[in-house]
Every structure is written in C-alpha cells, then in structure tokens.
C-alpha positions as CSV (number, residue, x, y, z in Angstrom):
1,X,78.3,57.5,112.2
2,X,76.5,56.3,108.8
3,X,72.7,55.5,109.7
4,X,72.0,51.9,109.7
5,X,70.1,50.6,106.6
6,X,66.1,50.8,106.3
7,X,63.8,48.4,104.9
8,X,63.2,48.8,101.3
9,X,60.2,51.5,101.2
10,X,61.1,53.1,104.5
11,X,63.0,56.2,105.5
12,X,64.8,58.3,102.5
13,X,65.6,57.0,99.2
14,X,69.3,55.6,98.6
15,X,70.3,52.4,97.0
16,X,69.2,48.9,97.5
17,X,72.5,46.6,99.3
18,X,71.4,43.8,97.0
19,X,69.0,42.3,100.2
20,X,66.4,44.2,99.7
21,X,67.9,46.8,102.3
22,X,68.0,50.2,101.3
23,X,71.6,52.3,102.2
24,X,70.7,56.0,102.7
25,X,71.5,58.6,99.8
26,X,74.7,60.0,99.1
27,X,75.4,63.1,100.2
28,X,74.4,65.8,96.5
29,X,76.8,68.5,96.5
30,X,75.7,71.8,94.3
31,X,78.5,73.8,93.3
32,X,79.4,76.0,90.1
33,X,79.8,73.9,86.9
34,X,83.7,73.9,86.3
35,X,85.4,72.8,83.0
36,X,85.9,69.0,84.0
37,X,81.8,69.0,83.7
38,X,81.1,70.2,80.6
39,X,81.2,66.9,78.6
40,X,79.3,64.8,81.6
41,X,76.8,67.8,81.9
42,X,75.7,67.9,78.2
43,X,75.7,63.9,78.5
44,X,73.3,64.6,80.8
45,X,71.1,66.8,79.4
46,X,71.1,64.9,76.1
47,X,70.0,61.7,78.1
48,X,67.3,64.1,80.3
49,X,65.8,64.8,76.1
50,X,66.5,68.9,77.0
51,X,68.8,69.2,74.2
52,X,67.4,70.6,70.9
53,X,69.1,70.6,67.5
54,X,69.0,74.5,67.2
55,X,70.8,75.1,70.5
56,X,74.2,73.8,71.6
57,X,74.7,73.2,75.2
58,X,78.3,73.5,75.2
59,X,77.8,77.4,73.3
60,X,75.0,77.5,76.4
61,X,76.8,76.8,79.1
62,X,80.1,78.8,78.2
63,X,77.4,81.8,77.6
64,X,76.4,81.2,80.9
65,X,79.5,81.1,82.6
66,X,80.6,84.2,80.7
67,X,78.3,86.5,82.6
68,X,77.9,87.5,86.1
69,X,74.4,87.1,85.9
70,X,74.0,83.6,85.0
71,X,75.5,80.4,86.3
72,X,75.7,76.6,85.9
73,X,74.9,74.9,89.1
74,X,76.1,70.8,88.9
75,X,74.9,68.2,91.4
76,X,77.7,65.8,92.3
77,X,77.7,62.7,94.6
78,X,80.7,60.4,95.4
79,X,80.2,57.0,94.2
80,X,83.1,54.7,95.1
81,X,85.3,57.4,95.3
82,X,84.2,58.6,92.1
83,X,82.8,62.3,91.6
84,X,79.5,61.9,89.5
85,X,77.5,64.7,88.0
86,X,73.9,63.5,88.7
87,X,72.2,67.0,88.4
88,X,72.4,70.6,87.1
89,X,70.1,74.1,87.1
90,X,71.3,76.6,84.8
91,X,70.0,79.9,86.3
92,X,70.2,83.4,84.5
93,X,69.0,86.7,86.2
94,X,67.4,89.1,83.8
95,X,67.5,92.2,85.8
96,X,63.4,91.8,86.4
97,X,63.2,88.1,87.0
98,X,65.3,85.0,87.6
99,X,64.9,81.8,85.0
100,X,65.2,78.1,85.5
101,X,66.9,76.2,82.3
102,X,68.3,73.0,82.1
103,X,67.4,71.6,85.0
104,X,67.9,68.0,85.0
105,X,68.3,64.7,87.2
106,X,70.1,61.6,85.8
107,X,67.5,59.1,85.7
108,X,69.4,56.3,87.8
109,X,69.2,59.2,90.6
110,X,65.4,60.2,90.7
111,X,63.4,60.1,93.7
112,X,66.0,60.9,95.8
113,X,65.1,64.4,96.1
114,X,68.0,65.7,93.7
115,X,65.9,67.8,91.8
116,X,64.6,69.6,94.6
117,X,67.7,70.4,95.9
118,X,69.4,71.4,92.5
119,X,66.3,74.0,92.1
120,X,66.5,74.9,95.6
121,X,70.5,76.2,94.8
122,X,69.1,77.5,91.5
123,X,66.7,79.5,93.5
124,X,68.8,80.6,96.1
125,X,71.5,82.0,93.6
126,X,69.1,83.9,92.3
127,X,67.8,85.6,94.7
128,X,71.3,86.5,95.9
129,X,71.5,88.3,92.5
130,X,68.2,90.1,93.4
131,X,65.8,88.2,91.4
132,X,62.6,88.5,93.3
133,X,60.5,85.9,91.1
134,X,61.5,82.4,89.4
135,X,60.1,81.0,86.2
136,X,60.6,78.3,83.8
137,X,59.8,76.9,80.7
138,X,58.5,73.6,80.2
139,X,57.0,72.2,77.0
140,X,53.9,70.9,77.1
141,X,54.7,67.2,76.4
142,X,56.5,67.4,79.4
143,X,54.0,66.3,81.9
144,X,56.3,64.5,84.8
145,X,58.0,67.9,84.9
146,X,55.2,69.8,85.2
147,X,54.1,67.9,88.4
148,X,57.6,68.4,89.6
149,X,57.4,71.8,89.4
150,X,53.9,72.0,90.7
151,X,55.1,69.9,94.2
152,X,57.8,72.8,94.6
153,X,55.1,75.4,94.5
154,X,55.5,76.8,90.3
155,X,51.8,77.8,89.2
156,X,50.7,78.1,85.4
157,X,51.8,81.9,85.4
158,X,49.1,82.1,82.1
159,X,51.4,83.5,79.5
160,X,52.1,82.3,76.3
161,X,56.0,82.3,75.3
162,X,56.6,83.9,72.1
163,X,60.7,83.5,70.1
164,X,62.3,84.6,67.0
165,X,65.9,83.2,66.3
166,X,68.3,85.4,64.9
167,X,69.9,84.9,61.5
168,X,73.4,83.4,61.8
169,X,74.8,86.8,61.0
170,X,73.9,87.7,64.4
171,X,75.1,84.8,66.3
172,X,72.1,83.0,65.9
173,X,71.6,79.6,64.4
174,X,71.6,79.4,60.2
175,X,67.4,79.7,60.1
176,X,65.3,80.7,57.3
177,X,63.8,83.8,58.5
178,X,60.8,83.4,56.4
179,X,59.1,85.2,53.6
180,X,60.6,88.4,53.0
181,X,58.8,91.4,53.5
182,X,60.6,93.5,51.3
C-alpha cells in the first residue's frame, strides 16, 4: 500500500501533487552502470560541473568498467514508467584505499537523500573489495559538497593532492610538459 501524502515540509522528501501535498520519494535503485547509461550519466555529470576539459568521462567510465577493481554505480528511479538516471559514484579500489569520483545527484532530485544512498553503495562496494578507508577529492570552490560530505562523516584528512599528466604518448591528454630539463 503507497503511504498517503504529507503536508508539504513534513515526513520525507518526494514531489509536490500540485496542492501543496508532498507524494513520498520514488524508490532510488543503485546498480552497475550498463551501456544504455553512458550518454545520460556523462549528461549528468556535465550538468553536476564535475566534467573537466582534460578528462573525458566516457574514456573514464569505460576505464572503470574495464577493471575489477573499479565500478560505476547509477541511481535510477521510475518516473512514469520511465527509468531515469538521477545519480552515480564511481568507486576505484587501489589495493591500500578505496576512492569516491563522480559522485553526483541531478539537481531536480536533491534533498531526497540520493546522494547519501549513492555513497552509501559506493562505500559498501568498496569495502567488499577490501578497501578499509574511503576518500575523495573535492575542490575547494566546492563548498555545498564539502558539507555533504562532512554530514556523512568525511573529515579534512590534511593532505595536499599533488598530479602530473602524462604526455599523450602515454595515453595521457596532449599537455605541455613544461620546460625541459635536458
């Protein structure tokens, strides 16, 4: 039996009937990230502003389906019959630690506790591989993640992330690799 509506501002989040009711939330269903959501997945992520000129999500997320220690997890919910991707985690296990990447909510479906959820799976995935620790990178502009992350528990882990791209002879991206030292 569906639960009865609840007054707008009461009981969980879902959508408003159009009387200032509020239905409860679909159902979110993580799962795997399969080929049919590649294309609404980086739609996603480009709306969410995680996308970055120097990487390609598509390369990214066939990377991370290529290995067994990585995966795409995709938040679905039906909406008129209609499967939506609404979330995603992308979660790679380094052997020492498990990371958080991608992670990202459509913003017509935040506040229902989606992202929680999605990280939640993330999480659990990992620590199915072995991972014993999760971390995550969030750039510093990006305070309403970083209070996210702080509700779920993530501390400043007071390290400073350091990167070098390969030149594109090594798969990496065509980059000037700066002066030469020869």
């Amino acid at each position: 039996m569906t639960p009865p509506p609840t007054p707008a501002g009461s009981g969980p989040s879902g959508t408003r009937d159009g009387v200032g009711l509020r239905l409860p939330a679909p159902e979110l269903r993580v799962v795997e990230v399969t080929d049919d959501d590649v294309a609404p997945l980086v739609a996603l992520w480009t709306a969410c502003g995680l996308t970055r000129p120097w990487n390609d999500p598509e390369r990214d997320i066939a990377d991370a389906r290529a290995t067994a220690t990585s995966t795409v997890l995709v938040g679905h919910v039906d909406v008129a019959g209609a499967d939506v991707v609404v979330s995603s985690a992308l979660a790679g296990y380094d052997g020492h630690r498990g990371w958080l990447y991608y992670v990202a909510v459509d913003a017509a479906w935040q506040g229902r506790g989606f992202g929680r959820e999605t990280v939640v799976a993330a999480e659990a995935w990992l620590a199915a591989q072995g991972a014993s620790k999760v971390q995550l990178m969030v750039r510093h502009t990006n305070g309403d993640a970083t209070g996210f992350y702080a509700a779920l528990g993530y501390t400043d882990q007071e390290t400073t992330v350091l990167g070098r791209r390969f030149p594109l002879a090594q798969g990496g991206p065509d980059v000037d690799p700066g002066p030469s030292t020869t």
